[in-house]
C-alpha positions in Angstrom: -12.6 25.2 5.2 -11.7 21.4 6.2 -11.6 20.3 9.7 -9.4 16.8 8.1 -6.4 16.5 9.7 -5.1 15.7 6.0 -6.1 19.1 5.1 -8.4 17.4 2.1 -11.5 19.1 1.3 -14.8 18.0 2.1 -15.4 18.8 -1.6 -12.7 16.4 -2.9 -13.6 15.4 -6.4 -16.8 17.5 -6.8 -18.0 20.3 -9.5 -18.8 23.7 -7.9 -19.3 27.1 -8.6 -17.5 30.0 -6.7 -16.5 33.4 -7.5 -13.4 35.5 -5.9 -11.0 38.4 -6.7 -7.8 37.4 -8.6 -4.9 38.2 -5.8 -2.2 36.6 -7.8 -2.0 35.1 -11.6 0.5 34.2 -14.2 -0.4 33.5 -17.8 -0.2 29.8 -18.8 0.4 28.6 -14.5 -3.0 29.7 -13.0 -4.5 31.9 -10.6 -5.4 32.6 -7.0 -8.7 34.0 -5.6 -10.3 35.1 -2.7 -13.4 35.8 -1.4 -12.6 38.1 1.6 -9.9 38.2 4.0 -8.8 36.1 6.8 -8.1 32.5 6.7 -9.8 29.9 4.4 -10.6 32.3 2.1 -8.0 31.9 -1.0 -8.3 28.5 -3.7 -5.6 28.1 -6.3 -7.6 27.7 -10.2 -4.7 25.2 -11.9 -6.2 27.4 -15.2 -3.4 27.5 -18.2 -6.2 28.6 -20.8 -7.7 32.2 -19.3 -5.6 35.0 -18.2 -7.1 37.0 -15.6 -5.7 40.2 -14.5 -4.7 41.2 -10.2 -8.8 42.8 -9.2 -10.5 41.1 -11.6 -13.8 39.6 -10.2 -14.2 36.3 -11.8 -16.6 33.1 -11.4 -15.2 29.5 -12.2 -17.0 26.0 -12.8 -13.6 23.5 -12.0 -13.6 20.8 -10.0 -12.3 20.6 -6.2 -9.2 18.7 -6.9 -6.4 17.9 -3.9 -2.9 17.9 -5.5 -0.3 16.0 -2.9 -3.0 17.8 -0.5 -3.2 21.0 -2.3 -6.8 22.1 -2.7 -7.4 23.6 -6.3 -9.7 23.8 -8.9 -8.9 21.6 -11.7 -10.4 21.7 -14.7 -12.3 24.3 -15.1 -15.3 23.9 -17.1 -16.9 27.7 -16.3 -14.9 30.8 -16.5 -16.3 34.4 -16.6 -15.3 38.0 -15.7 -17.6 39.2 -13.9 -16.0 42.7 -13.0 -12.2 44.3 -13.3 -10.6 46.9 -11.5 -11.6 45.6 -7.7 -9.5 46.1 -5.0 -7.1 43.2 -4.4 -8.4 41.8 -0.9 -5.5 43.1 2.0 -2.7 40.7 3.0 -3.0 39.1 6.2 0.0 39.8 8.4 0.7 36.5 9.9 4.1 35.0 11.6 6.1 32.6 8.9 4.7 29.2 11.2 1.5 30.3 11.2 1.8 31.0 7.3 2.6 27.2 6.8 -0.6 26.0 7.5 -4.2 24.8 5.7 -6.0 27.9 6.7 -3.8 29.9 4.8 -3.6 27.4 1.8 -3.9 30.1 -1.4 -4.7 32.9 1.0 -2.4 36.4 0.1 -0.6 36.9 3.1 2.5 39.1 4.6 5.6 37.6 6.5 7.9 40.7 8.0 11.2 41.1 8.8 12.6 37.9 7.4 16.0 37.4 6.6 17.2 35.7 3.4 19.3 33.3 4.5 20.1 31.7 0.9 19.8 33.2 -2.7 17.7 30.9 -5.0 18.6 27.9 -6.2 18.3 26.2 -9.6 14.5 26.2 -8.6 14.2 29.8 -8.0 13.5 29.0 -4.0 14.9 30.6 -1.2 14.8 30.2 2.6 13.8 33.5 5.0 14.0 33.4 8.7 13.3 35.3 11.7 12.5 34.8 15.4 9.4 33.5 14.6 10.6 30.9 12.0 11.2 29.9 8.5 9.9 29.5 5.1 10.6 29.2 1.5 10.2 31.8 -1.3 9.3 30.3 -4.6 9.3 31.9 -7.9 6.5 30.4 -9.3 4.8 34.0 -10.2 7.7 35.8 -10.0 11.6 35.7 -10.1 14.1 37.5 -8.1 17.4 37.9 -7.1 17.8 38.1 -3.3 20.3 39.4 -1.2 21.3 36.5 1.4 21.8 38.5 4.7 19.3 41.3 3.8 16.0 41.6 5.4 12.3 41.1 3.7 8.9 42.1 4.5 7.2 39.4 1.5 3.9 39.6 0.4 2.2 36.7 -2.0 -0.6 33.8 -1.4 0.5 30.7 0.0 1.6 27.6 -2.2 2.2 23.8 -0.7 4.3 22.1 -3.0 7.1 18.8 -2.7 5.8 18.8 1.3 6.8 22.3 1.4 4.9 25.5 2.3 5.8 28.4 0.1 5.1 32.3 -0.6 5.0 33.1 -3.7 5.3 36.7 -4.3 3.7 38.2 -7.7 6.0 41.2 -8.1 8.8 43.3 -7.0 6.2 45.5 -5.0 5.5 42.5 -3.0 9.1 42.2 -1.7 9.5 45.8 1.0 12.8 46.4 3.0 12.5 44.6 6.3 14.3 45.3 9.2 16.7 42.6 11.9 18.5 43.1 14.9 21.9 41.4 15.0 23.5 39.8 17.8 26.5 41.8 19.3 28.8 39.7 20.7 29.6 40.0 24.5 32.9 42.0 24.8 
């Protein structure tokens, strides 16, 4: 938690010692865990060295690092497994505004009904929309091929990267049909 307007933590700079469930991971890119649900619960472990797997209980020694103000842990001096097989804490349903901020920094969250309004550029990013506003998709865990037009219910933690907020979902299970209402036209 950081009450900084920067959204730096309090913790910039210093070893600690914290243990969460692995809600998102990619070999040789790092990891997200959390330690419950809600907001301010998710940190990003910058960790190219250990693999964890999604429900794995793990306990890191890094360093509270802020990357272009993204909080992580960077490097990581401690790393054990403490337990596998946990439940992955449940996605937070939250609007795609309220998704694009610091309390949901790294936290695994759900954004319904968006629609893709582009299909991913060199980057693998793409922008979703609805009512309630838009966000970019990154592939950073996991690639796809969107449909632009079609709507998404996208689950994956949240990244901030380039000034941008992101979701970054971790596999094709995290990207569910979503439903839209066009506009009909007055006749």
């Amino acid at each position: 938690y950081t009450a900084a307007a920067d959204g730096n933590s309090p913790l910039m700079n210093d070893a600690v010692i914290t243990s969460g469930i692995v809600t998102g991971a990619k070999a040789g890119y790092g990891y997200f865990i959390q330690d419950g649900t809600g907001a301010w619960n998710g940190i990003f472990v910058n960790d190219a060295t250990n693999s964890p797997a999604l429900g794995d209980e793990v306990e890191i020694t890094g360093t509270v690092q802020e990357n272009f103000t993204f909080t992580r842990l960077s490097p990581v001096t401690g790393y054990t497994v403490v337990s596998t097989g946990n439940a992955v804490p449940a996605a937070e349903i939250v609007s795609p505004t309220a998704a694009a901020t610091e309390q949901w920094e790294s936290v695994l969250v759900t954004v319904a009904d968006m629609e893709c309004l582009t299909t991913p550029n060199q980057y693998g990013e793409w922008d979703i929309s609805n009512w309630q506003g838009t966000l970019m998709v990154d592939d950073d865990l996991y690639a796809t091929s969107p449909i632009a037009g079609n709507f998404y219910s996208i689950t994956g933690p949240m990244y901030f990267a380039y000034n941008i907020w992101r979701i970054l979902p971790r596999s094709a299970s995290d990207l569910g049909v979503g439903t839209g209402v066009s506009e009909i036209a007055d006749a």
